[in-house]
C-alpha positions as CSV (number, residue, x, y, z in Angstrom):
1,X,-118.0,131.3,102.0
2,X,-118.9,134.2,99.3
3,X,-120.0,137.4,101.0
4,X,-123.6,138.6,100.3
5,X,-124.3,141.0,98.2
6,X,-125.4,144.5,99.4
7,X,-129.2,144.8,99.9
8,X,-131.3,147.9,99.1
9,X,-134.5,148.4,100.8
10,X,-136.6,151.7,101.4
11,X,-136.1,153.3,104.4
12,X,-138.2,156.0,104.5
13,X,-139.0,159.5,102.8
14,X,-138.5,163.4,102.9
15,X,-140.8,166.0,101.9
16,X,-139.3,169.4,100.5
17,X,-141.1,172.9,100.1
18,X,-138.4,175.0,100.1
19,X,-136.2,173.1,96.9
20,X,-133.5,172.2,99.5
21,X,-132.6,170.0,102.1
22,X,-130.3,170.2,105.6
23,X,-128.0,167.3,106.3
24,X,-127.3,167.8,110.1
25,X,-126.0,165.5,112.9
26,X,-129.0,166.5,115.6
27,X,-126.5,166.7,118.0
28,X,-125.1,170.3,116.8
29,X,-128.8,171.4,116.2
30,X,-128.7,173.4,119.0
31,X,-125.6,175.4,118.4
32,X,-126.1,175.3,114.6
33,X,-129.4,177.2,115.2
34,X,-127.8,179.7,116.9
35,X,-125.0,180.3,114.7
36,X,-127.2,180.2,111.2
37,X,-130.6,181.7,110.4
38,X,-133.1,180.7,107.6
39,X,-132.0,183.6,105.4
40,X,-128.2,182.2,106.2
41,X,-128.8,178.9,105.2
42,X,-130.7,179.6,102.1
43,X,-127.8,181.3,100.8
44,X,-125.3,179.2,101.2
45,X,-124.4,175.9,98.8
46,X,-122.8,173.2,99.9
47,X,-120.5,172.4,103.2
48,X,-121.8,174.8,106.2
49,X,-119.1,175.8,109.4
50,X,-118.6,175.1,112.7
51,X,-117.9,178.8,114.7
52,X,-114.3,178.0,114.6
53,X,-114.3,177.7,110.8
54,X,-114.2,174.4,109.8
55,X,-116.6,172.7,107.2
56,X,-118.8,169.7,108.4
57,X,-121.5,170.9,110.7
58,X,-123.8,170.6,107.9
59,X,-124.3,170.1,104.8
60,X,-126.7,171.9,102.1
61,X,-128.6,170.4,99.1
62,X,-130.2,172.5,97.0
63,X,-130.7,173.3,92.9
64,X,-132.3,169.5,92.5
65,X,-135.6,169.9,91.1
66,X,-137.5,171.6,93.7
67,X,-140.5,170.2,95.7
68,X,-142.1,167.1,96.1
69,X,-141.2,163.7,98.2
70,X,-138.5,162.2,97.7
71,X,-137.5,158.6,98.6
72,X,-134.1,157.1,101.1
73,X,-133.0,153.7,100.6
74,X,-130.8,151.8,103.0
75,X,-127.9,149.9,101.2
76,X,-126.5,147.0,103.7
77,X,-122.7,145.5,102.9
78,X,-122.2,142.5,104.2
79,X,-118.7,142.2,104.8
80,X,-116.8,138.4,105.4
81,X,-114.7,140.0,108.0
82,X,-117.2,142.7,109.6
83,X,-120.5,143.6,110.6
84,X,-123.0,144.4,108.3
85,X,-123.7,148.5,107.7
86,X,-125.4,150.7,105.7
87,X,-124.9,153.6,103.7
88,X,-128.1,155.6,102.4
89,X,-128.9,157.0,98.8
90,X,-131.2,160.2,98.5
91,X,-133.1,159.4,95.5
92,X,-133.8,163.5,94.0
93,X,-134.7,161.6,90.6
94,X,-138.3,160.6,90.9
């Protein structure tokens, strides 16, 4: 039997004022807030440290357009010897 192909279906939306976006686990909100402020994260690009140096806590988008709503999508695999998952696509282009 032939695997099915990947779906793509919306799964919902982000608004942006400030021309940049926070990728985050909310699990290290607490002590990522405590670690970074506003001005902190605003000036930093990119991959964002834990306190013992290390990149990954979070990750900052910014320099994509600016303001507006922008649209995720889900993308489901369906693989012939796993479950199905998802990976999601940020769409800055519209």
């Amino acid at each position: 039997m032939k695997p099915k192909k990947p779906t793509i279906q919306p799964y919902g939306n982000v608004a942006v004022d400030s021309g940049q976006l926070l990728i985050i686990d909310p699990c290290y909100m607490e002590d990522f807030m405590k670690q970074y402020s506003y001005e902190d994260i605003c000036s930093i690009e990119g991959n964002m440290q834990f306190k013992r140096g290390h990149d990954g806590i979070a990750c900052k988008l910014g320099g994509f357009g600016g303001d507006g709503m922008f649209d995720v999508d889900s993308v489901t695999f369906y693989n012939k010897y796993s479950p199905p998952y998802s990976k999601f696509i940020l769409n800055l282009y519209e």
